[in-house]
C-alpha atoms as one frame of an Amber mdcrd trajectory, in Angstrom:
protein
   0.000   0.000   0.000   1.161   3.092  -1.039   1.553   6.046   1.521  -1.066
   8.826   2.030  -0.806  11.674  -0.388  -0.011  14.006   2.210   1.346  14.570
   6.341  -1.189  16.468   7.929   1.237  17.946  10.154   3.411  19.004   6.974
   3.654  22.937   6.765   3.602  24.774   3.780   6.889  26.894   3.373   5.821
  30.698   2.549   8.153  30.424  -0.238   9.597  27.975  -2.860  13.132  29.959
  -3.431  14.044  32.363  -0.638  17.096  33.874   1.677  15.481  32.926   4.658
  15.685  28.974   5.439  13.032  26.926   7.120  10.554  28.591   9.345   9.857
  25.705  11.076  12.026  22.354  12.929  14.547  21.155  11.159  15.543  17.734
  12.364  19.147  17.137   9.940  21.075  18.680   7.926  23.860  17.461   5.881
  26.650  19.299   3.178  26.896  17.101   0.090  30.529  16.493  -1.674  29.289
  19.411  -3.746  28.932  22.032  -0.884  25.176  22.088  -0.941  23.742  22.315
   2.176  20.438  20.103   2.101  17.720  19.994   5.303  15.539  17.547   6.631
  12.619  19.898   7.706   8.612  19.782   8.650   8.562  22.176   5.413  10.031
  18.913   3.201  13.550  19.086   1.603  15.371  22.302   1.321  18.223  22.919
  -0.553  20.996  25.717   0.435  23.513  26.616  -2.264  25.522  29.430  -0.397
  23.186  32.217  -1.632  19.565  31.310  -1.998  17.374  28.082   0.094  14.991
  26.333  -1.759  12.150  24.083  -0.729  13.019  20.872  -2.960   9.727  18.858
  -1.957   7.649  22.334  -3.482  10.264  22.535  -6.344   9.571  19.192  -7.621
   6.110  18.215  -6.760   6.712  15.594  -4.058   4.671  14.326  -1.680   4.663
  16.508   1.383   5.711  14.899   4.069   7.982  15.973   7.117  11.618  14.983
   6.433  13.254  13.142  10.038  16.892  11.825   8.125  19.281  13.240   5.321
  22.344  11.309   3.979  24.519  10.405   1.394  25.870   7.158   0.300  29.429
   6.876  -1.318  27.952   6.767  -4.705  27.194  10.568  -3.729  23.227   9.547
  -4.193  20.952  11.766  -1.430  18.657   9.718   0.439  15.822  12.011   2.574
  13.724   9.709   5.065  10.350  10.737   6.146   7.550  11.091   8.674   4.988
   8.486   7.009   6.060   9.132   3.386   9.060   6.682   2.739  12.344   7.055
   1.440  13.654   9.767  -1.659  16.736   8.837  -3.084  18.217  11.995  -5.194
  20.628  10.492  -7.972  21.102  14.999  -9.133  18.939  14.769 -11.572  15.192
  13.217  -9.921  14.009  11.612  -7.494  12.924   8.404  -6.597  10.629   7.004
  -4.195  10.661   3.713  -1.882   8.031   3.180   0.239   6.947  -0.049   2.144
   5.150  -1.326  -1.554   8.933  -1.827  -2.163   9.824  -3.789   0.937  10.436
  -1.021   3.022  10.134  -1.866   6.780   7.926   1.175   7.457   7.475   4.447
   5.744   8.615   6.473   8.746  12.425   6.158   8.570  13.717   7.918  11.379
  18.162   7.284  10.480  20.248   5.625   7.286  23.741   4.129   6.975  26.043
   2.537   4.609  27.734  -0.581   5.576  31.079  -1.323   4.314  29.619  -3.673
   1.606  27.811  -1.044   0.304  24.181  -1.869   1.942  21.793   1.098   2.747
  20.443   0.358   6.133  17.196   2.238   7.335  15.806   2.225  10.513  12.081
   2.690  11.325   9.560   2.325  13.697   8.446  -0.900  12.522  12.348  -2.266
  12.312  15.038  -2.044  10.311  15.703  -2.381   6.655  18.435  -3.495   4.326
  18.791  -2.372   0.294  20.972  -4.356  -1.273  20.321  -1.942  -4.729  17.616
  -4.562  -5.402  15.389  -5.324  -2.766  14.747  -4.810   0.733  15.490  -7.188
   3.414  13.496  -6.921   7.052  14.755  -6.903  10.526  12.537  -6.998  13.403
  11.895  -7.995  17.280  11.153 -11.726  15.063  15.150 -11.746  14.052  16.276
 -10.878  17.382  16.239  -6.525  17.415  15.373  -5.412  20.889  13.250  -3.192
  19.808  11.239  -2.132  16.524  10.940   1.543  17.069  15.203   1.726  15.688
  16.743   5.194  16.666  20.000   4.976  15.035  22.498   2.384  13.588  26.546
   2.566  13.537  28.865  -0.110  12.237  32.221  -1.096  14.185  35.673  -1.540
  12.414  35.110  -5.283  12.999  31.806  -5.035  10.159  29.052  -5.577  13.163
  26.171  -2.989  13.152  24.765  -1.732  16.370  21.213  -0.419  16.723  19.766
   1.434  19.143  16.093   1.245  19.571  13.639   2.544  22.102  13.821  -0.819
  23.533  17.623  -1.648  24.231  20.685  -2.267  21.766  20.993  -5.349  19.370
  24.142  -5.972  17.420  24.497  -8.042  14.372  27.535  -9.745  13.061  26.173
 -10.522   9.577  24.204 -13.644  10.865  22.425 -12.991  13.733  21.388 -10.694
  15.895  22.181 -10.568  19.821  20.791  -8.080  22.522  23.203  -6.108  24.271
  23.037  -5.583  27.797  24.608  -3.298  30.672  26.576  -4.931  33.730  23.157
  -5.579  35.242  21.935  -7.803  32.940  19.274  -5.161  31.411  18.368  -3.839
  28.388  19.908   0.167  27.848  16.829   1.518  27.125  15.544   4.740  24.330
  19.180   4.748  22.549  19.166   7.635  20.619  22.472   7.481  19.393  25.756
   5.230  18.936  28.918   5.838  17.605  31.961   3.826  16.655  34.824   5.864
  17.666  38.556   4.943  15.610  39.839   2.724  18.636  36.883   1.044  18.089
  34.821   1.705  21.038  30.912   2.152  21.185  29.775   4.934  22.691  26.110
   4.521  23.807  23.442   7.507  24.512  20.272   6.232  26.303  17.781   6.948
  28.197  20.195   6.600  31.373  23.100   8.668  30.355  26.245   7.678  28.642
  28.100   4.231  28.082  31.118   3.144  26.303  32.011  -0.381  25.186  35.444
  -1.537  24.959  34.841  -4.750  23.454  34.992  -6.248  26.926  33.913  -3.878
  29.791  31.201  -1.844  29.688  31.897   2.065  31.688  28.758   3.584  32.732
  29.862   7.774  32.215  26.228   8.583  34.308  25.723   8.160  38.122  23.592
   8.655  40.132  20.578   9.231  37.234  17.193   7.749  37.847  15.987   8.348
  34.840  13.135   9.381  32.548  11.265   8.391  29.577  10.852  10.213  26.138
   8.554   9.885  23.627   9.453  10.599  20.182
């Protein structure tokens, strides 16, 4: 099933080509190899060129939807995930849309990456998705993610990929999937972000605080935090 024509919560930018950017959130932003600087907005895609912002999604006629992610894949394609709309991929010249009619684990992507093989992973609120270039492959709570509602995915130097969902942290080694947990034996809950730093490390931001991964020992950067829960 395609996606609805339209967000109801989109908002209609004042004007298509202007000096003034977004008037409303903007949730990413990225600077392709070009020097563009492109923005995932509630107005759709805008476009910055170092003089003049333009509202892409208005621009081109597509579906208006709130834009959560922006990235770019080594290929220098744009990819522009969105609230309930799917996935754009710019190649420069159009754009093209996936949406769960595709394979796509949910049409609310909410974070991208490129593994070192050259995958495009997604992550949703209804899992995670791999594109291979042909077709989509889902990951879910049923292979062994903590959690479906997937804030944000990082890959190690070792290949595994590390998602953090709203649920805990799964990693996957190419095979299968495995829940991490903290010294305690429980799940790190709402991880909003991870990142593999170049001594190879995973740095972990949850609900709780901070935590780093060595490989072995798990460091806990956050005492004395009772914590709180967030809702996206």
């Amino acid at each position: 099933m395609n996606p609805p024509v339209e967000d109801p919560l989109f908002v209609k930018a004042p004007r298509i080509i202007s000096t003034q950017g977004p008037h409303c959130i903007t949730r990413n932003l990225l600077q392709d190899k070009h020097g563009n600087l492109w923005f995932a907005t509630w107005e759709g895609i805008v476009r910055y060129d170092g003089a003049l912002f333009t509202n892409v999604t208005s621009k081109e006629g597509l579906r208006r939807f709130r834009v959560f992610s922006v990235f770019e894949d080594k290929t220098g394609y744009l990819w522009f995930g969105t609230v309930g709309g799917g996935v754009y991929r710019y190649d420069g010249k159009s754009f093209k849309l996936f949406t769960t009619a595709d394979g796509l684990a949910s049409n609310v992507v909410t974070c991208m990456l490129e593994d070192k093989a050259g995958n495009i992973w997604f992550g949703t609120d209804h899992g995670a998705s791999r594109y291979d270039g042909r077709r989509f492959t889902k990951f879910t709570t049923r292979e062994g993610l903590s959690g479906d509602s997937v804030n944000t995915i990082a890959q190690d130097k070792t290949g595994k990929l590390w998602f953090g969902t709203l649920r805990g942290v799964s990693c996957y080694d190419g095979r299968s999937m495995t829940e991490f947990t903290n010294t305690e034996k429980r799940s790190i809950h709402n991880v909003r972000s991870i990142v593999a730093d170049r001594a190879g490390n995973i740095w972990i931001g949850g609900q709780d605080g901070l935590d780093r991964y060595d490989g072995k020992l798990l460091t806990r950067f956050t005492t004395n935090f009772t914590g709180y829960v967030f809702e996206r």
